[in-house]
C-alpha positions in Angstrom: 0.0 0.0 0.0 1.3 3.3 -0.7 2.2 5.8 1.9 -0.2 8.5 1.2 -2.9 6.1 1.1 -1.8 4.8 4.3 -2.0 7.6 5.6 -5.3 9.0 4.8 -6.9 5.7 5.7 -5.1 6.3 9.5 -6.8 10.1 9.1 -9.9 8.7 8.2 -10.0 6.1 11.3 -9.4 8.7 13.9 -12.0 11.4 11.7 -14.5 8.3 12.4 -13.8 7.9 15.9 -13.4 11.6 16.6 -16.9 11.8 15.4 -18.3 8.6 16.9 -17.5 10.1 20.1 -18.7 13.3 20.1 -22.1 12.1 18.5 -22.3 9.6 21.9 -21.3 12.2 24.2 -23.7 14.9 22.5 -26.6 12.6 23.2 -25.4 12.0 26.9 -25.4 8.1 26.5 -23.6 6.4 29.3 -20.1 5.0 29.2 -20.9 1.5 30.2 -23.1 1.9 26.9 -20.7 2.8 24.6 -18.3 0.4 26.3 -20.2 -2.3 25.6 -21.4 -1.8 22.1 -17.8 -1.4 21.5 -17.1 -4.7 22.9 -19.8 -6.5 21.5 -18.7 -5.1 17.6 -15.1 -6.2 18.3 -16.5 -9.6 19.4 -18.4 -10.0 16.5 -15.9 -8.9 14.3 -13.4 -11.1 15.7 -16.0 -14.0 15.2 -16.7 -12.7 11.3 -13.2 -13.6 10.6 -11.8 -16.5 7.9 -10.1 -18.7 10.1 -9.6 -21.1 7.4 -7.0 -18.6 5.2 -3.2 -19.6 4.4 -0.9 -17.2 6.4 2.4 -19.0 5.1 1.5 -18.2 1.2 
């Protein structure tokens, strides 16, 4: 990948989250809540994943 695309895929990440937050903290939802959904997308996520792809190739 090249490095300015690199790059403005890392600006685009932290533009997301910057945003994420301030939407969830603009609508006064708890932390636990947020917490939680964020846990519950990595798990399923983490679940979504190919386990059955060849890493050695």
């Amino acid at each position: 990948m090249p490095l300015p695309h690199f790059l403005v895929l890392i600006v685009a990440v932290i533009l997301g989250a910057a945003v994420t937050l301030w939407a969830a903290f603009s609508a006064d939802a708890p932390v636990v809540v947020l917490a939680m959904v964020t846990l519950s997308a990595a798990a399923a996520l983490h679940l979504a994943q190919d386990r059955n792809r060849d890493h050695d190739a």
